[in-house]
Rosetta silent file (secondary structure, phi, psi, omega in degrees, C-alpha in Angstrom):
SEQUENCE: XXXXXXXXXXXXXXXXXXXXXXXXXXXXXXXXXXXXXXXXXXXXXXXXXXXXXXXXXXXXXXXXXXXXXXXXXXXXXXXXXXXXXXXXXXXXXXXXXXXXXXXXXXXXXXXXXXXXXXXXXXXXXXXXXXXXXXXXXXXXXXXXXXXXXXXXXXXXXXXXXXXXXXXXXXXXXXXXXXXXXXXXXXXXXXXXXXXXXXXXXXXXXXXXXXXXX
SCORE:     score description
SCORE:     0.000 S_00000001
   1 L     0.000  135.694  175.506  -20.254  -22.217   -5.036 S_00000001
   2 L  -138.888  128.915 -170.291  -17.753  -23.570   -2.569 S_00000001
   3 E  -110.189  133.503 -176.921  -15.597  -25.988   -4.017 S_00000001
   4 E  -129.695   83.643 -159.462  -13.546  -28.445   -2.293 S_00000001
   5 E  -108.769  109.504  177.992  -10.549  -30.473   -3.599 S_00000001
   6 L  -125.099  134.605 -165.123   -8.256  -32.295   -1.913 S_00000001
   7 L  -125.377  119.322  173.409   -5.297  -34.003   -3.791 S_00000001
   8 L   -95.789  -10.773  179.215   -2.745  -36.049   -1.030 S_00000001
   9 L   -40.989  139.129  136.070   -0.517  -37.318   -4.175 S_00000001
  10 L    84.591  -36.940 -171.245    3.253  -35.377   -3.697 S_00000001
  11 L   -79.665  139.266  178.741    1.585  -32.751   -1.157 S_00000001
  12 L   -89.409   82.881 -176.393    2.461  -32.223    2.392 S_00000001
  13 L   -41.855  -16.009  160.073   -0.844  -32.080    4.128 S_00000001
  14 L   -52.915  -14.118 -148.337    0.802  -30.546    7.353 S_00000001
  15 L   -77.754  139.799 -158.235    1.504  -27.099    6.237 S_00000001
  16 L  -122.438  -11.944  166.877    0.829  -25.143    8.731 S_00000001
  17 E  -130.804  134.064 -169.786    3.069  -22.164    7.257 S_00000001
  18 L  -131.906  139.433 -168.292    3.682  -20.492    3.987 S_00000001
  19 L   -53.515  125.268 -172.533    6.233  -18.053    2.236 S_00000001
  20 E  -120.029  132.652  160.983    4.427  -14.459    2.197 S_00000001
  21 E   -82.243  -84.095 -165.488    5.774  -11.734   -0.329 S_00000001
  22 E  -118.857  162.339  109.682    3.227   -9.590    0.333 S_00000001
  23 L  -138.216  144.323 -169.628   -0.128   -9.003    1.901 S_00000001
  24 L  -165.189  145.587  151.359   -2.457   -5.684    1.744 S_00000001
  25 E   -41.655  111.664  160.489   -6.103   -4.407    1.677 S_00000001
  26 E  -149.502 -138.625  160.254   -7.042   -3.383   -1.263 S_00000001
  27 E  -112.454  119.652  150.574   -9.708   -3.181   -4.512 S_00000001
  28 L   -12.059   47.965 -178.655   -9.919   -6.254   -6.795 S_00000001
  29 L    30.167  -58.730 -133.611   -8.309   -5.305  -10.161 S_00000001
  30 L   178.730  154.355 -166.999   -9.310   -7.323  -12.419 S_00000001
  31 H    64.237 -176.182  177.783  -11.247  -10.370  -13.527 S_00000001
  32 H   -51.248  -28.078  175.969  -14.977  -11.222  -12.297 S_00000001
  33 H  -105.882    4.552 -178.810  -14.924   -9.639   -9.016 S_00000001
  34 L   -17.891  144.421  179.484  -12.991   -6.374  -10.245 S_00000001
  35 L    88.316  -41.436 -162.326  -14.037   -3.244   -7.538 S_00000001
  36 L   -59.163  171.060  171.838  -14.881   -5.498   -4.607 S_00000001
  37 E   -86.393  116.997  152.640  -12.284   -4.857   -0.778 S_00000001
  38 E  -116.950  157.350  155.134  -10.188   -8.010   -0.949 S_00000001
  39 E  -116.317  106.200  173.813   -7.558   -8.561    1.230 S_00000001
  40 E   -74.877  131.380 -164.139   -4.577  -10.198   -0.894 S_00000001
  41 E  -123.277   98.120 -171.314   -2.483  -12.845    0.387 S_00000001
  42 E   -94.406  129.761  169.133    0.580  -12.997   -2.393 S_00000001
  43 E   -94.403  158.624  162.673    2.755  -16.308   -1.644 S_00000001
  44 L   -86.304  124.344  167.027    6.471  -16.906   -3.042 S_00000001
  45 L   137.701  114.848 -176.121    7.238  -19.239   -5.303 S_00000001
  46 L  -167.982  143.432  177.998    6.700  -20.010   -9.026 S_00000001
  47 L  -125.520   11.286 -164.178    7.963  -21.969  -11.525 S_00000001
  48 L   -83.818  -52.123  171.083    5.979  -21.502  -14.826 S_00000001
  49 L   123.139   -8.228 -169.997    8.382  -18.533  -16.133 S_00000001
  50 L   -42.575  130.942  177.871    6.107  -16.059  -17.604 S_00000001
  51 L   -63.549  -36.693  164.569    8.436  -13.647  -19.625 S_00000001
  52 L   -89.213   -0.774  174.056    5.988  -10.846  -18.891 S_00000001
  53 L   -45.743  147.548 -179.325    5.241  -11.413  -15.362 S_00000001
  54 L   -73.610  -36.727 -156.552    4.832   -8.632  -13.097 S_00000001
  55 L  -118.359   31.369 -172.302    5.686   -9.658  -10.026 S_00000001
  56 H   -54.042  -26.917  168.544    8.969  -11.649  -10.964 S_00000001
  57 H   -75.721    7.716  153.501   10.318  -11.200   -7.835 S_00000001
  58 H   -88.833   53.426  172.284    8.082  -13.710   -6.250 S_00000001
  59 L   -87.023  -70.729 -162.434    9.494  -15.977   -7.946 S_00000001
  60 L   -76.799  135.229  169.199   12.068  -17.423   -5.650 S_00000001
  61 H   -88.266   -5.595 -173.319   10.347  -18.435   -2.191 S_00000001
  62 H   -90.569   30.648  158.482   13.496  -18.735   -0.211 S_00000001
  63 H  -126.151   36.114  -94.845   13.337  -14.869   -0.182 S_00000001
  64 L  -171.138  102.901  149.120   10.166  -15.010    1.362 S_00000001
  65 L   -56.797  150.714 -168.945    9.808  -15.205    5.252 S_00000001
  66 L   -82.715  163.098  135.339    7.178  -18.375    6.394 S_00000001
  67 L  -144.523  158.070  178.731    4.469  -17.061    8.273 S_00000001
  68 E   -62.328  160.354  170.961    1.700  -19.224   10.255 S_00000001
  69 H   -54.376  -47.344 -155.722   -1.703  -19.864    9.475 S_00000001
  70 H   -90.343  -20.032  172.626   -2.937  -18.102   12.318 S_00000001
  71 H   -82.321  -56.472 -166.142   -0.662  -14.905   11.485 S_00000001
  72 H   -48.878  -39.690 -176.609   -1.840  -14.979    7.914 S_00000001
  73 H   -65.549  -37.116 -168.817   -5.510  -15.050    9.180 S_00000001
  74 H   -65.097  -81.082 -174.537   -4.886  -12.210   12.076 S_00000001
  75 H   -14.162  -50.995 -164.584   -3.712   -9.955    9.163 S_00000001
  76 H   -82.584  -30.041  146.071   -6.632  -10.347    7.313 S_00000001
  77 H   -16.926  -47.854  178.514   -8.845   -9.219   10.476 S_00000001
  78 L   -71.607    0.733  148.484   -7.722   -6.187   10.535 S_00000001
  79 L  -154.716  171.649 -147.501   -9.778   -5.099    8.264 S_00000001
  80 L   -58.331  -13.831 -157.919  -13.004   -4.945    7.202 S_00000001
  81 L   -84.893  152.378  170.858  -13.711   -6.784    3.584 S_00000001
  82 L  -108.964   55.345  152.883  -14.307  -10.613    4.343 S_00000001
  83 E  -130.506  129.088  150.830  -12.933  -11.700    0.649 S_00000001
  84 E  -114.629  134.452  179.443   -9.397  -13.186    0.463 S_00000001
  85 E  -112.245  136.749  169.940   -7.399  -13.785   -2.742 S_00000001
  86 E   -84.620   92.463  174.214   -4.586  -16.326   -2.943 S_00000001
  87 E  -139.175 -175.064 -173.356   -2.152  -15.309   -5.555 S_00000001
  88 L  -127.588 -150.288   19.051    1.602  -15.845   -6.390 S_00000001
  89 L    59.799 -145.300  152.168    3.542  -16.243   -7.527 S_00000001
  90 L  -143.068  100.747 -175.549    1.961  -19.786   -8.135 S_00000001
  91 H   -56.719  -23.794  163.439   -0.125  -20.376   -5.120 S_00000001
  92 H   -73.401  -11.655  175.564   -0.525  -23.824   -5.683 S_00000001
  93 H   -56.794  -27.965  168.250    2.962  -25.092   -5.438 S_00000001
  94 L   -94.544  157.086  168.047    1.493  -25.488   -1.718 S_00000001
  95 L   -73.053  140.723  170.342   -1.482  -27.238    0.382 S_00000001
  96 L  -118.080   27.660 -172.433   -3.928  -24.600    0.835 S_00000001
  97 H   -89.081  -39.192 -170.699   -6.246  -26.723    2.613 S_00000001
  98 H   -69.818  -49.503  173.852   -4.961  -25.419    6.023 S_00000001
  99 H   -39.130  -54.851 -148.075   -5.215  -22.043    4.876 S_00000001
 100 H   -90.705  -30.136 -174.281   -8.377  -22.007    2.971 S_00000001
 101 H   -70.580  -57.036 -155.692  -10.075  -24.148    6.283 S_00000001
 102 H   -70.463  -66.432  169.898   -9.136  -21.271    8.827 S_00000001
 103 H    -5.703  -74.180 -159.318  -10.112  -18.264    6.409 S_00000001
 104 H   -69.938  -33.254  172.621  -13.393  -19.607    5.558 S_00000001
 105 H   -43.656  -53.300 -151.432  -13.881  -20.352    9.865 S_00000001
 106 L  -107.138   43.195  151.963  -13.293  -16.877   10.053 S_00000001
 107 L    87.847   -0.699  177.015  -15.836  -15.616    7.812 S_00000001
 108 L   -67.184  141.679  136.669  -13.723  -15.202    4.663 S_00000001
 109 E   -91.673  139.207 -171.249  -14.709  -16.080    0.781 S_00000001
 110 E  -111.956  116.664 -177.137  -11.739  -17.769   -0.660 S_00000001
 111 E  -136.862  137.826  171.587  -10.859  -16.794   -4.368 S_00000001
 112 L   -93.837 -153.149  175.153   -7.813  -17.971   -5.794 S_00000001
 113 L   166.772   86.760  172.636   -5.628  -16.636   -9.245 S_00000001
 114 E  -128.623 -178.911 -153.325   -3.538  -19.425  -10.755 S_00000001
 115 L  -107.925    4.901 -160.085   -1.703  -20.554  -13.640 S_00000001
 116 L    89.575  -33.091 -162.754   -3.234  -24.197  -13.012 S_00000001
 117 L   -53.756   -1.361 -174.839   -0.208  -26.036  -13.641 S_00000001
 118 L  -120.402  126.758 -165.677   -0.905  -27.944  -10.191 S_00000001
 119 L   -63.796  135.935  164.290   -3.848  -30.212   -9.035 S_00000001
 120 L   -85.448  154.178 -177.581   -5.747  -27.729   -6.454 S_00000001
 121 L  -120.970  161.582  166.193   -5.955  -28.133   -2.871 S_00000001
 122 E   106.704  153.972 -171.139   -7.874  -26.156   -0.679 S_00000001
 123 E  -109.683  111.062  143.578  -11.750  -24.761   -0.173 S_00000001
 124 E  -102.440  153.936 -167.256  -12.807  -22.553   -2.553 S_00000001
 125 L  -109.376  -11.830  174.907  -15.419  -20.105   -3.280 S_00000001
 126 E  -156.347  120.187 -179.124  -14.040  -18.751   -6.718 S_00000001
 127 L  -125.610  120.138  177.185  -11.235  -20.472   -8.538 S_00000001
 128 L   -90.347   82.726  172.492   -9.526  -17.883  -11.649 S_00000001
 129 E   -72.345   94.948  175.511   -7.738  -19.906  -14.114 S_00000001
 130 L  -111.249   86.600 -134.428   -5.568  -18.117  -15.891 S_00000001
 131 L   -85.725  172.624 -158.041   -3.336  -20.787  -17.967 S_00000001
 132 L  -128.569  158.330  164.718    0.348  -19.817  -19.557 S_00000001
 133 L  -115.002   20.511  168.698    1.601  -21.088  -22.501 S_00000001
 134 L   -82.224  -24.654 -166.931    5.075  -21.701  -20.798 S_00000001
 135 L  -165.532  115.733  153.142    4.168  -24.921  -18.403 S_00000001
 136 L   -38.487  117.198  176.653    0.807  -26.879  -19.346 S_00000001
 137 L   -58.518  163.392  145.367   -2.048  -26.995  -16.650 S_00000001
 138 L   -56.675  134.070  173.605   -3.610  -29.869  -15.031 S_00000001
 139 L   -68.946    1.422 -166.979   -6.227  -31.163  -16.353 S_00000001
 140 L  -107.073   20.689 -168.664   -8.609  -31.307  -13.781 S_00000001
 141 L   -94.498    9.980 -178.835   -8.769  -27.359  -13.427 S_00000001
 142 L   -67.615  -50.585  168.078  -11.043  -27.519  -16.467 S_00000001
 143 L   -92.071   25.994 -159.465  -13.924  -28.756  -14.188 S_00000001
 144 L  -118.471  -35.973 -155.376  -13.319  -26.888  -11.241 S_00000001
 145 L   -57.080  150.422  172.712  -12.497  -23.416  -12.982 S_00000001
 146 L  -127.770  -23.701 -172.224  -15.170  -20.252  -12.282 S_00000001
 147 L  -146.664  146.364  169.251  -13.571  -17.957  -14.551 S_00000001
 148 L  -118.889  141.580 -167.889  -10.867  -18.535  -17.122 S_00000001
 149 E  -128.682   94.726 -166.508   -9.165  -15.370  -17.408 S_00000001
 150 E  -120.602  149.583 -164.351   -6.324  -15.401  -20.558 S_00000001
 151 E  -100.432  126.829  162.138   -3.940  -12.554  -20.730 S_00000001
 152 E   -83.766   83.435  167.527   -3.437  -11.232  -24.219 S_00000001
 153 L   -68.819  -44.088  179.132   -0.108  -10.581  -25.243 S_00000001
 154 L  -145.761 -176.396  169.349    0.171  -11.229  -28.842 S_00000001
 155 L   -41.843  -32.368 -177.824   -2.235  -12.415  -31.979 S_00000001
 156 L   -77.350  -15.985 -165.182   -1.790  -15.759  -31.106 S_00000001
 157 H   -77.308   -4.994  155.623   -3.420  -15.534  -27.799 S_00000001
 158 H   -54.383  -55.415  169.634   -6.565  -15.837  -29.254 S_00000001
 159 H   -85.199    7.867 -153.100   -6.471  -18.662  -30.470 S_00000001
 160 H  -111.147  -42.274 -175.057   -4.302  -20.146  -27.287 S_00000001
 161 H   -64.438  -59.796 -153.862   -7.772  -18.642  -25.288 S_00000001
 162 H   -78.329  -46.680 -179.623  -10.806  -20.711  -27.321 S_00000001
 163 H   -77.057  -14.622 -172.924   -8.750  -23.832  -26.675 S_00000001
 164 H   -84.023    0.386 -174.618   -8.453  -23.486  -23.346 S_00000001
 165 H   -90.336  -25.443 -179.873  -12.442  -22.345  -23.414 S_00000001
 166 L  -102.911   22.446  171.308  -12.979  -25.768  -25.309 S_00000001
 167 L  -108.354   11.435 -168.817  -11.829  -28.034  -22.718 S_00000001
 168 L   -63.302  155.436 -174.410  -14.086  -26.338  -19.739 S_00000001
 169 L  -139.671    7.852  173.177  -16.423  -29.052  -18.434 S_00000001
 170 L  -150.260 -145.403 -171.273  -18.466  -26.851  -16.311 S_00000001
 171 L  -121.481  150.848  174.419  -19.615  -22.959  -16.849 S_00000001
 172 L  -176.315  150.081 -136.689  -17.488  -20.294  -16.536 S_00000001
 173 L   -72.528  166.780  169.508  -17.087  -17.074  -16.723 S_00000001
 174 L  -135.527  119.565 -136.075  -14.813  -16.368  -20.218 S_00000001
 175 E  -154.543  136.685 -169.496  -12.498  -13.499  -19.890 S_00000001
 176 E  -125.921  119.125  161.913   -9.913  -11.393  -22.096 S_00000001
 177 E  -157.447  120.339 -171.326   -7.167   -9.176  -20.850 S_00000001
 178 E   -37.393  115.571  151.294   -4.589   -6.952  -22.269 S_00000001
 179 L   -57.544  112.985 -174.492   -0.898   -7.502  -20.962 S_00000001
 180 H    -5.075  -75.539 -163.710   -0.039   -4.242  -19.596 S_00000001
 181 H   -80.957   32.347  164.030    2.740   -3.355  -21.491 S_00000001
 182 H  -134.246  -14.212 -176.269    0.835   -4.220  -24.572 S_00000001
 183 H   -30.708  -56.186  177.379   -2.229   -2.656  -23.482 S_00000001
 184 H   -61.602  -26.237  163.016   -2.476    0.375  -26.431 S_00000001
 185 H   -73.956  -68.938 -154.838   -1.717   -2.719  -28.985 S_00000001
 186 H   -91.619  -62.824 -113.157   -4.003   -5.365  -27.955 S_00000001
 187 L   -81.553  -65.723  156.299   -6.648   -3.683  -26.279 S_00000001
 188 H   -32.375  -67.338  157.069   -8.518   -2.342  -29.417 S_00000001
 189 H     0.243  -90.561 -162.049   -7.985   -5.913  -30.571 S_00000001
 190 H   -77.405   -3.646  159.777   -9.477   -7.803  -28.175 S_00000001
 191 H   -57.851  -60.004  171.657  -12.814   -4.988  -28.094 S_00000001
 192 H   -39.719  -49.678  163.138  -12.957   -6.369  -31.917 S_00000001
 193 H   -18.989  -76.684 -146.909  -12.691   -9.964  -30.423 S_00000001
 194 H   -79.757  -38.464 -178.966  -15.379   -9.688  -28.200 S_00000001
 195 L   -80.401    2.363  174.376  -17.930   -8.066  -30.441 S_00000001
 196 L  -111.157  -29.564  174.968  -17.323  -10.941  -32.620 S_00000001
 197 L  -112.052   68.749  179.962  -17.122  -13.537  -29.997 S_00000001
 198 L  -101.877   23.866  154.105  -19.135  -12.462  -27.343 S_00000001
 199 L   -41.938  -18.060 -169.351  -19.023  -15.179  -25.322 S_00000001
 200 L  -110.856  160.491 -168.112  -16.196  -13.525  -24.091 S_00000001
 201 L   -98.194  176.327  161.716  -15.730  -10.613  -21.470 S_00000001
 202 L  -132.413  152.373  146.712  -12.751   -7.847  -21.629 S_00000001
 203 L  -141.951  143.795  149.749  -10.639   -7.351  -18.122 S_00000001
 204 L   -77.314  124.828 -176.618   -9.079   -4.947  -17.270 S_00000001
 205 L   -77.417   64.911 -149.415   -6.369   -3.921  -14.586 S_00000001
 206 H   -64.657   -3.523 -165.910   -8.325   -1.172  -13.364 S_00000001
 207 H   -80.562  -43.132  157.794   -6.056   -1.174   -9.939 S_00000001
 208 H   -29.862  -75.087  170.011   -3.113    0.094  -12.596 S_00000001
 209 H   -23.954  -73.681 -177.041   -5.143    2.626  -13.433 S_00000001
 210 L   -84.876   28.647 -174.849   -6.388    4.049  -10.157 S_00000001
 211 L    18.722   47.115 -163.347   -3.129    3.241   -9.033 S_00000001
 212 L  -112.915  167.364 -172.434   -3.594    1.522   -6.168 S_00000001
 213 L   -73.637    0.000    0.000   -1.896   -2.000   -5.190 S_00000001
């Protein structure tokens, strides 16, 4: 599937550069493609707030050098896997159309990992929707979504998962996953879940594990 959505309300359709935290080579984590060589392209900037986020220090993008399109792309050259992931932060606070167009020239599949909260922009080949209960999504990531991915943190997240599974409008993948630092709590939990509901998947952070980024 390659999906293509372009929203010009409020967006600057120029951008030609974007705030980089990070990018590195690595193995997929987590979610539906877990194992595969991605090359991760983490942007700065989020506003949703998660209390457990990992990564809090993307948060602010002004601490966050810009880099070009065409430097973001060279990077990803260098080595061998042709899948790039888009993550924050909250990668969507930007157009990713410019992005997602040179990638895909140069031979990439383009999978994202967002909270939603933002109409998407941008060509994709896998979109992970993994909604918050801190800042409400758009609604229109319901039909666009390949995987919903909801992080389990407490009891309630169960039931905070099945509604967001009963507004999906197209098929998609259905997905469970322990918040780290709850992981020895929840994790039996959602195995119970799943054998009762098995529409649903378990993920895992296997890159934690094997300790790799």
């Amino acid at each position: 599937m390659n999906l293509t959505v372009e929203h010009t309300e409020n967006v600057d359709l120029s951008t030609t550069d974007l705030p980089i935290m990070e990018a590195f080579y690595t193995l997929q984590g987590e979610g539906a493609h877990a194992g595969k060589a991605a090359y991760f392209i983490r942007l700065g900037g989020c506003d949703v707030g998660c209390h457990w986020c990992d990564v809090k220090e993307s948060w602010d993008a002004t601490r966050f050098a810009r880099q070009s399109i065409a430097d973001i792309v060279a990077g990803a050259m260098q080595f061998p896997g042709r899948l790039a992931v888009i993550t924050g932060g909250e990668p969507l606070m930007y157009n990713l159309s410019a992005l997602t167009g040179a990638l895909q020239a140069a031979g990439f599949q383009t999978n994202i990992e967002t909270s939603g909260v933002y109409p998407i922009t941008g060509s994709w080949d896998w979109i992970c929707f993994s909604p918050k209960k801190f800042k409400a999504p758009d609604p229109g990531i319901y039909a666009q979504a390949n995987e919903l991915k909801v992080i389990i943190y407490n009891d309630s997240d169960f039931a905070f998962a099945e509604e967001h599974a009963a507004l999906l409008t197209s098929p998609c993948k259905l997905l469970l996953q322990p918040e780290w630092g709850k992981r020895e709590k929840m994790l039996p939990k959602i195995i119970e879940y799943i054998k009762y509901n098995p529409q649903w998947q378990i993920s895992l952070q296997t890159h934690k594990y094997m300790n790799i980024p």
